[in-house]
C-alpha positions in Angstrom: 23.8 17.9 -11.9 20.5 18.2 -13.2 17.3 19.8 -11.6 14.8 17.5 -10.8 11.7 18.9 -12.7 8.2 18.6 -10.9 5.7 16.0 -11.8 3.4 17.7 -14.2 1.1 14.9 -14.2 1.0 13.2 -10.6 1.6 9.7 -12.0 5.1 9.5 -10.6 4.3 10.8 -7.0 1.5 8.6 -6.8 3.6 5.3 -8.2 6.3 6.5 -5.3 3.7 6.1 -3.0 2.7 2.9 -3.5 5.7 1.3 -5.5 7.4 -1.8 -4.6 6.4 -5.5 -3.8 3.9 -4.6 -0.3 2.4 -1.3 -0.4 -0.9 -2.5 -2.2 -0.9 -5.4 -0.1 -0.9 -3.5 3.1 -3.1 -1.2 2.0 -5.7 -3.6 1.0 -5.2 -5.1 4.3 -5.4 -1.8 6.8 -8.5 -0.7 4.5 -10.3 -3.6 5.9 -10.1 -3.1 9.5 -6.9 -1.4 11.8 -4.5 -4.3 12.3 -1.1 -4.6 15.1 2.0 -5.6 13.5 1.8 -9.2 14.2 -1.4 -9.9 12.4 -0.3 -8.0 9.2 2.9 -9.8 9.3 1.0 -13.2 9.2 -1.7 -12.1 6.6 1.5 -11.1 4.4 3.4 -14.3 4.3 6.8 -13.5 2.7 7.3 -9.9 4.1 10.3 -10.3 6.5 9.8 -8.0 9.8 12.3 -5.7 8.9 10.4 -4.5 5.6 7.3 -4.4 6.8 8.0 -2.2 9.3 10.3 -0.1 7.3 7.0 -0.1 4.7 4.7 1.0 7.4 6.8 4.1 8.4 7.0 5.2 4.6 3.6 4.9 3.9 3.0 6.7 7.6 5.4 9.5 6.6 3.5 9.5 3.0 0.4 10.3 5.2 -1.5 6.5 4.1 -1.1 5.1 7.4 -1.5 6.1 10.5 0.1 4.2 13.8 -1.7 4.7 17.0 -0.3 3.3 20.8 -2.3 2.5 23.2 -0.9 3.4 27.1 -1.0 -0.5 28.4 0.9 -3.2 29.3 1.7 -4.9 27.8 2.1 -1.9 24.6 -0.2 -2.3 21.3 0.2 -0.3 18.5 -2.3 -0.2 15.6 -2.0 0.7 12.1 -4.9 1.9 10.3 -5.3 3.6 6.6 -5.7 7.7 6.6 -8.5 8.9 4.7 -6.0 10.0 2.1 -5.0 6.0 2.2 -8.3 5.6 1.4 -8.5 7.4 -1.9 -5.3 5.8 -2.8 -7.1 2.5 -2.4 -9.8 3.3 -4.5 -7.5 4.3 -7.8 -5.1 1.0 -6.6 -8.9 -0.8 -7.3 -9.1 0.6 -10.8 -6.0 -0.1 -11.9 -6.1 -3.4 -10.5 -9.5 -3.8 -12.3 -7.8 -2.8 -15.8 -5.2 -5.3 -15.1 -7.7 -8.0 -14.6 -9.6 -6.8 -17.9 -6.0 -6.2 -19.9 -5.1 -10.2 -18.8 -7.7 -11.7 -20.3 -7.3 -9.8 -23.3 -4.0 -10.9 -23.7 -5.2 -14.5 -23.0 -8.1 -13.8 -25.5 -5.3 -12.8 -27.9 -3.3 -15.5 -27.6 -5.9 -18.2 -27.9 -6.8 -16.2 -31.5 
């Protein structure tokens, strides 16, 4: 068995963290404003209910989202994004930005 060698560079942690089809998504969402579960399963049409919630507890236990209920009845819960959420967002921004730039240079090429 081999031993898992440590990330020298971060890249793969950080892809971990927000890999798969709905991380970015809900962070994008929870950066605006704290949302309940109902409202980010409707502003994320296609996410069952199952793998949202199982999202939200890995990004929770990753420390980008924090879940917060409220003593009433009938129960709320509300998911907001951590400060370190946050900072996440802001490199998610830049890549997307370079994707945005790196697509219309591909279209630019094409059209050459």
């Amino acid at each position: 068995m081999r031993s898992k060698e440590p990330d020298s560079c971060g890249f793969a942690a950080a892809m971990q963290a927000i890999g798969g089809k709905w991380k970015t998504s809900l962070l994008w969402e929870l950066h605006l404003r704290p949302h309940r579960f109902a409202e980010l399963h409707r502003r994320l049409p296609g996410i069952s209910e199952k793998m949202l919630a199982q999202q939200l507890r890995q990004m929770e236990a990753d420390g980008l989202v924090s879940r917060r209920a409220y003593d009433e009845v009938p129960p709320r819960v509300e998911y907001s994004v951590t400060t370190l959420g946050m900072s996440l967002n802001d490199a998610v921004t830049a890549m997307s930005a370079w994707g945005k730039r790196h697509e219309t240079w591909k279209v630019e090429r094409k059209a050459a």
